[in-house]
C-alpha positions as CSV (number, residue, x, y, z in Angstrom):
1,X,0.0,0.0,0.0
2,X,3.0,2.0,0.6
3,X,4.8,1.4,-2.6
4,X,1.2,2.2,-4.2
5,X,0.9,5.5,-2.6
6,X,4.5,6.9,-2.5
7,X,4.6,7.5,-6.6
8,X,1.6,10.2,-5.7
9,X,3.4,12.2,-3.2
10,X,5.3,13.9,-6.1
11,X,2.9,15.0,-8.1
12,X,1.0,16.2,-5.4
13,X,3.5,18.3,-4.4
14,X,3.5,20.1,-8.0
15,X,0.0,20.6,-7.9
16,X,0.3,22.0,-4.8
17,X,3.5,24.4,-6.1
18,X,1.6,25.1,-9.1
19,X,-1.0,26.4,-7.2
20,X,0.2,28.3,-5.2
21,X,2.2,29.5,-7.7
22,X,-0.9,30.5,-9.8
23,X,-2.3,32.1,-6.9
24,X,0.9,34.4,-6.5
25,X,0.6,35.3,-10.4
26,X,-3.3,36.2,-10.1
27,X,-2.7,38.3,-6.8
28,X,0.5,40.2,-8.2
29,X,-1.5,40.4,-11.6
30,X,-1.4,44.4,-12.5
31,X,-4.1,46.0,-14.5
32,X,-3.4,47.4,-17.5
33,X,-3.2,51.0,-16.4
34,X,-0.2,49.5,-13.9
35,X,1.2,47.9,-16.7
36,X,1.8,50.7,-18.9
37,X,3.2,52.5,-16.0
38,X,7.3,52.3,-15.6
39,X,8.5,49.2,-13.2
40,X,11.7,49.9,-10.2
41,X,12.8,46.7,-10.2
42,X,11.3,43.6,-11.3
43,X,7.5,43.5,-13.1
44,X,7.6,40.0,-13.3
45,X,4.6,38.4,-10.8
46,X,7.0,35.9,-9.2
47,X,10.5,37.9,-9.4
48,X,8.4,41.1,-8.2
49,X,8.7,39.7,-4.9
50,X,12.6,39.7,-5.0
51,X,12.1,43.5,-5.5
52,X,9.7,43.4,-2.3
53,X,12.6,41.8,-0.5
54,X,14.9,44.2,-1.5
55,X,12.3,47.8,-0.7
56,X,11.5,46.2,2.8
57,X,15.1,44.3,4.2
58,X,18.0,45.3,2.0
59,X,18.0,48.6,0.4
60,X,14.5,50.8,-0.1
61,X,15.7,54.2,-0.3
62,X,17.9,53.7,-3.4
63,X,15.6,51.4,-5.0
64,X,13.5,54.6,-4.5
65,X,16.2,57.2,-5.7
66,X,17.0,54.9,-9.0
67,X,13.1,55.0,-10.4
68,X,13.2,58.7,-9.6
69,X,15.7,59.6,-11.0
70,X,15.0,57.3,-14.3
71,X,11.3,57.6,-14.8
72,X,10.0,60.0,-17.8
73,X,6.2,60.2,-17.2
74,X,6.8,61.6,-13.5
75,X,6.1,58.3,-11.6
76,X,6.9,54.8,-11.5
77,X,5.8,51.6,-9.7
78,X,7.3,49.0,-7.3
79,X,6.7,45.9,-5.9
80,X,5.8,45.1,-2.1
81,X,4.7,42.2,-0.7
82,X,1.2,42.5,-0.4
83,X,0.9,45.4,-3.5
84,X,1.8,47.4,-6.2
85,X,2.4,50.9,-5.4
86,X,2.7,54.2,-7.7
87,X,5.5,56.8,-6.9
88,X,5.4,60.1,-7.6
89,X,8.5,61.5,-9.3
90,X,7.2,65.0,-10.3
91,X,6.1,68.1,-8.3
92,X,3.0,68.7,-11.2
93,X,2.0,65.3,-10.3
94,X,2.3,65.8,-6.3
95,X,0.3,68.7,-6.5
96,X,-2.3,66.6,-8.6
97,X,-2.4,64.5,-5.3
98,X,-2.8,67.6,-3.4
99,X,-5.6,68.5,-5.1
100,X,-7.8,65.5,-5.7
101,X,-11.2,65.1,-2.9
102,X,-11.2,62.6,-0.6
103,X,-13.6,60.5,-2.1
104,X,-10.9,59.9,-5.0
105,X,-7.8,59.6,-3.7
106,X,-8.0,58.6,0.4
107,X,-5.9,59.0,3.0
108,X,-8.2,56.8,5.4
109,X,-7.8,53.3,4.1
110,X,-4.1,53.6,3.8
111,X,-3.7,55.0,7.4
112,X,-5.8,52.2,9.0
113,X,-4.0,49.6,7.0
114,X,-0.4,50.9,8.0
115,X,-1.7,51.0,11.5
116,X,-3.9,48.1,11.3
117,X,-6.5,49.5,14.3
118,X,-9.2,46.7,13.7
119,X,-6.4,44.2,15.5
120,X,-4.0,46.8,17.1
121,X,-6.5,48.8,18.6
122,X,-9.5,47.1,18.6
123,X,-13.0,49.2,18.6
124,X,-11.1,52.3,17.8
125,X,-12.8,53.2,14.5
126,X,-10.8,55.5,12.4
127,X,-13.6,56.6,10.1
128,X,-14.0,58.4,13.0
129,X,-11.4,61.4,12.9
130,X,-12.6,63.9,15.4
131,X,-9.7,63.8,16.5
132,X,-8.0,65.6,14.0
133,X,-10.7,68.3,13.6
134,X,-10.1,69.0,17.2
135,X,-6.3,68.9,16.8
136,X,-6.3,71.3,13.9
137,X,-8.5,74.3,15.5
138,X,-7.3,73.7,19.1
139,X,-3.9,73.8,18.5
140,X,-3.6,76.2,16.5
141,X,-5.6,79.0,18.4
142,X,-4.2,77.7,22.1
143,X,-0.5,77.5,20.6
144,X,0.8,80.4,23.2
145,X,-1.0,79.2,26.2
146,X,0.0,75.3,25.5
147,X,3.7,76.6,24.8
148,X,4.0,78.3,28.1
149,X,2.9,74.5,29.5
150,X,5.2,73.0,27.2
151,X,8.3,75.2,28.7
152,X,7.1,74.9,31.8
153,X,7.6,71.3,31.6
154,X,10.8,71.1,29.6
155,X,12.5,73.0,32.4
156,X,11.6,70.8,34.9
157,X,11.9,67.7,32.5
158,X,15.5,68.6,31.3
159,X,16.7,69.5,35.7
160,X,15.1,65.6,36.1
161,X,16.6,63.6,33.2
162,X,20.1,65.5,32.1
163,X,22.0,66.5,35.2
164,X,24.3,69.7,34.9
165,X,27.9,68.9,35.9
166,X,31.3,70.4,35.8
167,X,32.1,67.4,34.4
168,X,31.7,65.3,31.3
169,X,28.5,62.9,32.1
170,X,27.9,59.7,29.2
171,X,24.1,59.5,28.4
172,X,22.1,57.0,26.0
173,X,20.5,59.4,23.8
174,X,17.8,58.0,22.2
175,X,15.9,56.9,26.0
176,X,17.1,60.1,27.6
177,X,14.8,62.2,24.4
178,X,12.2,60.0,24.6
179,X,11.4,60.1,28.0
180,X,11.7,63.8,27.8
181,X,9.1,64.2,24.8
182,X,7.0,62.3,25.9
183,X,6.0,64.1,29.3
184,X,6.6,67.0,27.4
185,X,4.2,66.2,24.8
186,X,1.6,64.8,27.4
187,X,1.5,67.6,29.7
188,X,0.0,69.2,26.4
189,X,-1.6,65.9,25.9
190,X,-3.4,64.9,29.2
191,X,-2.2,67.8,32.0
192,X,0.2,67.4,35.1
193,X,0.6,65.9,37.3
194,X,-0.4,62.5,35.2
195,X,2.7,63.4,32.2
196,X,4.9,63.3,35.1
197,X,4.0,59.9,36.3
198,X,7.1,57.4,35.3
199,X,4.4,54.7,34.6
200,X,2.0,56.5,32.6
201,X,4.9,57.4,30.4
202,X,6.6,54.3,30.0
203,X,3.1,53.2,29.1
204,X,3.0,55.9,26.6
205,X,6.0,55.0,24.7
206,X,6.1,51.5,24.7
207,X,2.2,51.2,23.6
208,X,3.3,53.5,21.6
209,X,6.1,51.3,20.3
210,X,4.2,47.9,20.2
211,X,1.4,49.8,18.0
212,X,3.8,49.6,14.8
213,X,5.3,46.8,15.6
214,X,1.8,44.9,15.6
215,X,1.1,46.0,12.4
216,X,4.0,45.4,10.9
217,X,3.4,41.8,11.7
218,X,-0.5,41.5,11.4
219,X,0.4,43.1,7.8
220,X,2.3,40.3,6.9
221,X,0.4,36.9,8.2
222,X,-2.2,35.2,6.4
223,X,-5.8,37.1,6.8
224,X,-7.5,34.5,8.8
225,X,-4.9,34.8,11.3
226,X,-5.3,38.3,11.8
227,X,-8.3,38.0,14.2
228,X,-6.1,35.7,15.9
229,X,-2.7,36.3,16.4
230,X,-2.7,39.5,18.1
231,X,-4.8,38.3,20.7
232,X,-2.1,35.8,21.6
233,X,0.6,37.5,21.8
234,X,-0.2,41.5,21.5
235,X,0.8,43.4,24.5
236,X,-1.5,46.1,23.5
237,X,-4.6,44.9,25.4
238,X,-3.2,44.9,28.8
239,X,-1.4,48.4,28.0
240,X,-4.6,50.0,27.1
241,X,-6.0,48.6,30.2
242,X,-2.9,49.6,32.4
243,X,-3.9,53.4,30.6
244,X,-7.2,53.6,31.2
245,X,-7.1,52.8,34.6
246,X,-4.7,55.4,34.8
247,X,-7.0,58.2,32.9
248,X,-10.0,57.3,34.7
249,X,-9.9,59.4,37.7
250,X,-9.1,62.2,35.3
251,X,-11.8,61.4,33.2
252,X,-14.8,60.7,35.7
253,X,-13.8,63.7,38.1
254,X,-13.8,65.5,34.5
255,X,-17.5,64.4,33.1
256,X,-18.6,65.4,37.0
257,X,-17.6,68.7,36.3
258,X,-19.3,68.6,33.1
259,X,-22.5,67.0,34.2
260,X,-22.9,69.6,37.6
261,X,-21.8,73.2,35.5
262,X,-22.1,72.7,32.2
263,X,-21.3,76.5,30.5
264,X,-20.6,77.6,33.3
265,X,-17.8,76.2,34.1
266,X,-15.2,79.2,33.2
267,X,-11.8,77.4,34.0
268,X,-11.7,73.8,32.6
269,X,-8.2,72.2,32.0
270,X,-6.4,73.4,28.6
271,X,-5.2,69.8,27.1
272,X,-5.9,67.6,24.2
273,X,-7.8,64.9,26.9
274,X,-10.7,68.0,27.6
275,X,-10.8,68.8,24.4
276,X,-11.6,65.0,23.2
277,X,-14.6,64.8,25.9
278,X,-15.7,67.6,24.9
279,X,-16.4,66.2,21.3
280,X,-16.4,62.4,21.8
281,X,-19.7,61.0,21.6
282,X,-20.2,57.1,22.4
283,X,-18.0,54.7,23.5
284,X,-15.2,57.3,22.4
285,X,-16.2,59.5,25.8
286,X,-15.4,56.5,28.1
287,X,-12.2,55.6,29.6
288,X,-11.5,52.8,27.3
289,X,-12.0,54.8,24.4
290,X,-10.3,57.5,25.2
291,X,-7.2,55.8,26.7
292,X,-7.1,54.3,22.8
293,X,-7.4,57.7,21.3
294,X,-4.5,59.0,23.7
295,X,-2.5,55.9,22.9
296,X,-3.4,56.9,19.0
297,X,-2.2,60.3,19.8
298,X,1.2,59.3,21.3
299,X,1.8,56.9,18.3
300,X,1.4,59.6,15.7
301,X,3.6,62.3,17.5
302,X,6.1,61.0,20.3
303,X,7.9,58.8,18.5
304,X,8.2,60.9,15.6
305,X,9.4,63.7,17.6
306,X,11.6,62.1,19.6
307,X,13.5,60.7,16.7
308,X,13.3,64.1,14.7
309,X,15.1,65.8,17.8
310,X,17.7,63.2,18.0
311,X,18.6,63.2,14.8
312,X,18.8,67.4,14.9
313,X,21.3,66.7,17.8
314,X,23.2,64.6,15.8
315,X,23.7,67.0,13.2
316,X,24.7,69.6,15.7
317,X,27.3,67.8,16.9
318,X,28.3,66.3,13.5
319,X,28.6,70.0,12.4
320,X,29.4,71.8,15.3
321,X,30.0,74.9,13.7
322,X,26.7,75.4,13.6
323,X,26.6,76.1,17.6
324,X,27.9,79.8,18.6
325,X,25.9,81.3,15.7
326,X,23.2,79.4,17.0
327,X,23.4,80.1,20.2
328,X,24.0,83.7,19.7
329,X,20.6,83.8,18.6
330,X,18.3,82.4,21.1
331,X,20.3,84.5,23.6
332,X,19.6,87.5,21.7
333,X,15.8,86.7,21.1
334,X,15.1,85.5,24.6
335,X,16.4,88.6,26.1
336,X,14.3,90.0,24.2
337,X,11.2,87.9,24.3
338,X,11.8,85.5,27.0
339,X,11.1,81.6,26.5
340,X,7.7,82.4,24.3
341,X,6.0,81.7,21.0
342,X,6.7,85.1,20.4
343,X,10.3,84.3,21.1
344,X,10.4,81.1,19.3
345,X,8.8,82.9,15.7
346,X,11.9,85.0,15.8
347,X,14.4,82.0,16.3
348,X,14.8,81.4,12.8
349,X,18.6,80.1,12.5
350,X,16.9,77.5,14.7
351,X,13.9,77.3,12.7
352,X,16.2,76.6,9.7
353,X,18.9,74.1,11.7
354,X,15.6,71.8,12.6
355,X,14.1,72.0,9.1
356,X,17.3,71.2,7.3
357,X,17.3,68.4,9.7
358,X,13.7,66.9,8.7
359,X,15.3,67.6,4.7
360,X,18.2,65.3,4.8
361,X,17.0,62.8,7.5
362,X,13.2,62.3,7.1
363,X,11.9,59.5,9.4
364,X,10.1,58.2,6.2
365,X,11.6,57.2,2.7
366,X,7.8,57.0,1.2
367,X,4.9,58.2,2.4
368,X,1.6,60.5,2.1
369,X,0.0,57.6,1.3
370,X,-3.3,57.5,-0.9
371,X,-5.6,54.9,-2.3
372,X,-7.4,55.5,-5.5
373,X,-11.2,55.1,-4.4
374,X,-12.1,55.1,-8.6
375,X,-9.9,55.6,-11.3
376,X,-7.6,58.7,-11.1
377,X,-5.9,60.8,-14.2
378,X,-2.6,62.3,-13.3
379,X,-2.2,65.6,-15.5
380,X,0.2,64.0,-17.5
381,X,-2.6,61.8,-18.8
382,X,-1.6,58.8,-16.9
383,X,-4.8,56.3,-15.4
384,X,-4.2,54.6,-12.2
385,X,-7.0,52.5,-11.6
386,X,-9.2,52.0,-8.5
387,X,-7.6,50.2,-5.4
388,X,-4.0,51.6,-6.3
389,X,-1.6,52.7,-3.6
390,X,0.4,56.2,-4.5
391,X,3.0,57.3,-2.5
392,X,5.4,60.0,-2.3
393,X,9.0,59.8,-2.0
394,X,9.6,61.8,0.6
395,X,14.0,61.6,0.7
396,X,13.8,61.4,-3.3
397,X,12.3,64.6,-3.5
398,X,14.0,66.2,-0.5
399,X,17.5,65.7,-2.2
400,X,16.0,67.1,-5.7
401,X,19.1,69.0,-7.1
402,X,16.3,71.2,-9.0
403,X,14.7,71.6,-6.0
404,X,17.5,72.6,-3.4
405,X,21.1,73.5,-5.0
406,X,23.7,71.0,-3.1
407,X,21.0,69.0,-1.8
408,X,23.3,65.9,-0.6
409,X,25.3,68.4,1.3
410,X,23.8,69.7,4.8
411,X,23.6,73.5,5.3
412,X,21.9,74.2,9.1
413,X,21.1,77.7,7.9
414,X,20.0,76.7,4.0
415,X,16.3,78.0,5.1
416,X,17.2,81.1,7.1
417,X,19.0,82.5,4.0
418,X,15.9,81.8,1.6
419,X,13.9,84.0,4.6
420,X,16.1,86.8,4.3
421,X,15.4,87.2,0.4
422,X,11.5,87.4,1.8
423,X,9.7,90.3,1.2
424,X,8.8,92.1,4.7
425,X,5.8,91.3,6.1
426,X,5.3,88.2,4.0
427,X,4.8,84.5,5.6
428,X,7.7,83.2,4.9
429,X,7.0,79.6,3.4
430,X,10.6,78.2,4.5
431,X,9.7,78.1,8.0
432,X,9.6,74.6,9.6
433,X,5.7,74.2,9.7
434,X,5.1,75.7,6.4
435,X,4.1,72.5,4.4
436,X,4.5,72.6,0.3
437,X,5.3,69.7,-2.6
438,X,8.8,70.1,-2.1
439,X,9.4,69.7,1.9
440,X,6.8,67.3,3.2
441,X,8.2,66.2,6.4
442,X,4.6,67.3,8.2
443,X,2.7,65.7,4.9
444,X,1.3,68.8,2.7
445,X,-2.1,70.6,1.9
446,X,-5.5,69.5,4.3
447,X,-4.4,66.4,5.5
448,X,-1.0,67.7,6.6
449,X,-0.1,67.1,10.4
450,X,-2.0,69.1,12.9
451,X,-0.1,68.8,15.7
452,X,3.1,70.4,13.7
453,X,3.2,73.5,14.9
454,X,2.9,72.6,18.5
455,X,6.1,70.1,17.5
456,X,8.0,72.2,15.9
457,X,7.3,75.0,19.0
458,X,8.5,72.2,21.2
459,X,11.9,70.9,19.1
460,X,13.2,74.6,19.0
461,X,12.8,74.9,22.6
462,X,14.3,72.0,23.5
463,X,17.3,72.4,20.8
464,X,17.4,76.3,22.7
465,X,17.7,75.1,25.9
466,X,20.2,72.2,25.0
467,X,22.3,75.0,23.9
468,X,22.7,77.5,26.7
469,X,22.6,75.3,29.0
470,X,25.0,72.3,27.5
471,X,28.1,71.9,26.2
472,X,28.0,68.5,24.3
473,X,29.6,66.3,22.5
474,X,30.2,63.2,20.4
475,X,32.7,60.1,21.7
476,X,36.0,60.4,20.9
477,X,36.7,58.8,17.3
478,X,32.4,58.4,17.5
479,X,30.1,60.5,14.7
480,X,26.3,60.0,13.5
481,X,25.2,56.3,13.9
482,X,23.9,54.5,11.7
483,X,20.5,54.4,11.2
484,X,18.1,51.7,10.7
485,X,14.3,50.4,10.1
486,X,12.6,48.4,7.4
487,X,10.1,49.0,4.6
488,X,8.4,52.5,5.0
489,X,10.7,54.1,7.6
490,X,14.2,54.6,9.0
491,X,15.0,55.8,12.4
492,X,18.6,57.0,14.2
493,X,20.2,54.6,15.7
494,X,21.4,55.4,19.3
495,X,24.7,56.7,20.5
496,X,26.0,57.9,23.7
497,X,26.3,61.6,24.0
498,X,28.7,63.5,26.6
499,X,27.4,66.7,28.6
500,X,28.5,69.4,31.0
501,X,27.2,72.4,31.9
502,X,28.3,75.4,29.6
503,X,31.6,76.8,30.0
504,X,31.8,79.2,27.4
C-alpha cells in the first residue's frame, strides 16, 4: 500500500507548487493602467517579490532614488509584498495629489491599514477622525497658552533627566529624548501631574512602540490569522487597560464637572484629553475609548518627535559649527522675548537648523500615502486605476538638485538664507511648519499634520535650551550612527552623547 501510494506524493506536491504558484501570479497580476506604467525593479509576478525583499530588508531608499531619477512620465511603480504601489517623481503630479477630494484619492484606508486598528487597537474606528478636527482648531488657536505649559515642563523635564555637571557625564541618547518628549508632549496631551507619572509614560512609549510593531506583523500573516494572532501574543490589550485605569480618575472627576456646570464652568483644564470629551460622543467619551485615542495620539507624535530631535542633535554635533551662531541667537531673542511663542517665531537660524534636519534625514523614505477610491488621471494623462496605492518619495524629492542646490550636502542655515530674500511682512514659506510639494516632512495641503506646529514649538525649545545650557559632545573617534528600520521608515540609531554644563 506504501509502494502504491508513494509515486503520488510527487505530483501532489506540484499541484500544490503550481497552485500556489498560480495564486501568486493572479494576486500580483497588474491591470493594464499599472502595466503601462514604468517598473523599479522587477515586473515580473514571481521575481516582483525579490524587489519586495529588496524595498523592505535590504536597500528601499535607493531602489527609490533609482526610479526617480529614471522615470519620464513623472512616476513609477514597485513591488511590495502585499501590493503594487505608484510613486510620484514630479512636483506637477504631487500637486495633482494635493488637489484631488477625498472621495478619490483617500488618506483613510491607507492609514488604517499601516496602523492596522481593527487588530492593534481594537473598537477604535478611524472613520472616525474627530480627532483631527479638534487637533487642527485647538492647537492652532491655544499655541501660546500650550507653549508656556510645554516650557514649563521642559524646564523641569531637562533638571530631572540631564544632570548639569562640571564634568563630562555619558548618556544613551535615544531613551534620555524620549522620556523627555513624551512628558513633554503629554503635559499638552493629558495635563500634570499625570505626564509626570514614570508609569504613565513608559506606558506611553512602549504602547506606543508595540502599536507599529503589531502592524508590521498583522500586515504580513495570512488574513484568517489576523483575528487571531494578536490576541495571543499583543501586548497592546493589557497596556490600554494599564492606561485607562490610569486616565480614569481624570476622566470621571472631569464628566462630573461637566454634568454639575455645564457652560458655566469658566476654567476647565487646557489639554488635548478635555478637548476630546468635549467632542467624543459614544463609546469614544469613556475611559476605554479614550485611553485608545491618547495611545493613538502618542503613536502619531512622540515617536516621531523624539526621533526628529535626535537626529537634529546629531547634526549639531556632526557639524558643530553650527553652535555659537546658534546660540548667539536664542540669547539675543530671549532677552528679548523671554522663553515664548513670540520668542520662538523669531528663532529662525533655529527654525532653519531643525528644518534642514527633517530635509536630509526624514523619518520616512515614502509616504503620504493614498488609495485611489475610482480611477484617477494624473495631469500627465496617466490612469491609475481604482484600489492603487500612491506614495510619495519623501528623501527622493527632498535631495532634488532642481529643487534645493547641493542638496546631498547639509547647510543648518540653508532655510534662514531663503527668509532673508523674503519680502517684509510676508509669511515666509521656508519656516519649519510651512508645508508645500517640495518639503513634506509634516505631509502637505488639508491632510498635513495638525499637531506640527505645537512640535516644531516644542523641538526649538528644546534644541534652545540644550544650547545655553550644555556643552555636548560626540565620543571620541564616535560620529552619527547608523541608522536603521525596514520597509516604509528609517530611524537614528542610538549613540551615547557627553554633557557638561556650559563653559563658554
Amino acid at each position: 500500500m506504501t509502494d502504491e501510494s508513494t509515486p503520488r506524493v510527487p505530483f501532489i506536491a506540484a499541484g500544490f507548487i503550481i497552485l500556489i504558484s498560480l495564486y501568486i501570479i493572479w494576486h500580483r497580476r497588474a491591470d493594464p493602467f499599472l502595466d503601462a506604467i514604468p517598473t523599479e525593479g522587477f515586473s515580473d509576478p514571481l521575481l516582483s517579490y525579490l524587489s519586495a525583499f529588496r524595498f523592505t530588508f535590504l536597500d528601499g531608499p535607493s531602489m527609490l532614488k533609482e526610479g526617480y531619477a529614471k522615470t519620464k512620465l513623472g512616476l513609477f511603480k514597485f513591488a511590495m509584498f502585499r501590493r503594487w504601489v505608484v510613486v510620484l517623481s514630479n512636483v506637477k503630479l504631487i500637486e495633482d495629489v494635493r488637489k484631488a477630494p477625498d472621495d478619490v484619492l483617500s488618506n483613510l484606508v491607507p492609514l488604517a491599514e499601516i496602523i492596522q486598528t481593527k487588530y492593534t487597537l481594537e473598537y477604535l474606528n478611524m472613520q472616525d477622525t474627530y480627532h483631527r478636527a479638534v487637533l487642527r482648531s485647538k492647537l492652532s488657536r491655544n499655541t501660546a497658552v500650550l507653549f508656556d505649559q510645554v516650557h514649563d515642563e521642559l524646564v523641569c523635564a531637562l533638571r530631572d533627566f540631564i544632570p548639569i555637571s562640571e564634568e563630562w557625564v555619558k548618556l544613551s541618547i535615544i531613551p534620555i529624548v524620549q522620556r523627555l518628549v513624551c512628558r513633554i508632549s503629554n503635559r499638552v496631551f493629558v495635563g500634570a501631574p499625570l505626564c509626570r507619572n514614570p508609569d504613565y509614560q513608559t506606558l506611553a512609549l512602549t504602547a506606543a512602540m508595540n502599536v507599529a510593531k503589531m502592524a508590521n506583523l498583522v500586515q504580513m500573516i495570512p488574513h484568517p490569522l489576523k483575528p487571531i494572532v494578536p490576541r495571543i501574543i499583543s501586548k497592546l490589550p493589557s497596556q490600554i487597560r494599564q492606561a485607562k485605569e490610569l486616565i480614569r480618575p481624570i476622566v470621571e472627576e472631569r464628566l462630573a464637572k461637566m454634568d454639575e456646570l455645564g457652560d458655566t464652568w469658566d476654567d476647565p483644564p487646557s489639554d488635548i484629553l478635555m478637548w476630546l470629551m468635549n467632542e467624543a460622543k459614544g463609546v469614544e467619551r469613556s475611559a476605554d475609548g479614550l485611553a485608545r485615542r491618547m495611545v493613538l495620539v502618542n503613536f502619531l507624535s512622540v515617536h516621531m518627535i523624539s526621533f526628529t530631535f535626535t537626529q537634529v542633535l546629531y547634526r549639531l554635533l556632526a557639524h558643530p559649527e553650527h553652535i555659537e551662531p546658534l546660540r548667539q541667537e536664542v540669547e539675543a531673542v530671549v532677552a528679548e522675548e523671554g522663553w515664548t511663542k513670540a520668542g520662538m517665531d523669531k528663532m529662525t537660524k533655529v527654525d532653519s537648523f531643525i528644518r534642514e534636519t527633517q530635509r536630509m534625514d526624514g523619518l520616512e523614505i515614502l509616504g503620504v500615502s493614498r488609495v485611489a477610491l475610482r480611477p484617477f488621471t494624473f495631469s500627465n494623462g496617466v490612469t491609475i486605476p481604482a484600489g492603487t496605492f500612491v506614495s510619495l518619495p519623501f528623501r527622493s524629492v527632498h535631495t532634488d538638485e532642481e529643487l534645493y542646490p547641493n542638496a546631498e550636502e547639509f547647510d543648518g542655515f540653508r532655510f534662514s538664507k531663503l527668509r532673508e530674500k523674503e519680502s517684509a511682512g510676508t509669511v515666509s514659506k521656508h519656516q519649519i511648519f510651512t508645508t508645500s510639494v517640495e518639503l513634506l516632512a509634516f505631509g502637505f495641503g488639508r491632510h498635513a499634520c495638525p499637531g506640527r506646529f505645537l512640535a516644531a514649538y516644542e523641538m526649538k525649545a528644546l534644541l534652545g535650551h540644550f544650547l545655553v545650557t550644555y556643552d555636548m559632545k560626540f565620543e571620541e573617534g564616535k560620529g552619527i550612527p547608523r541608522e536603521h528600520g525596514t520597509g516604509l521608515s528609517r530611524f537614528p540609531g542610538d549613540a551615547n552623547v557627553l554633557f557638561r554644563r556650559r563653559q563658554k
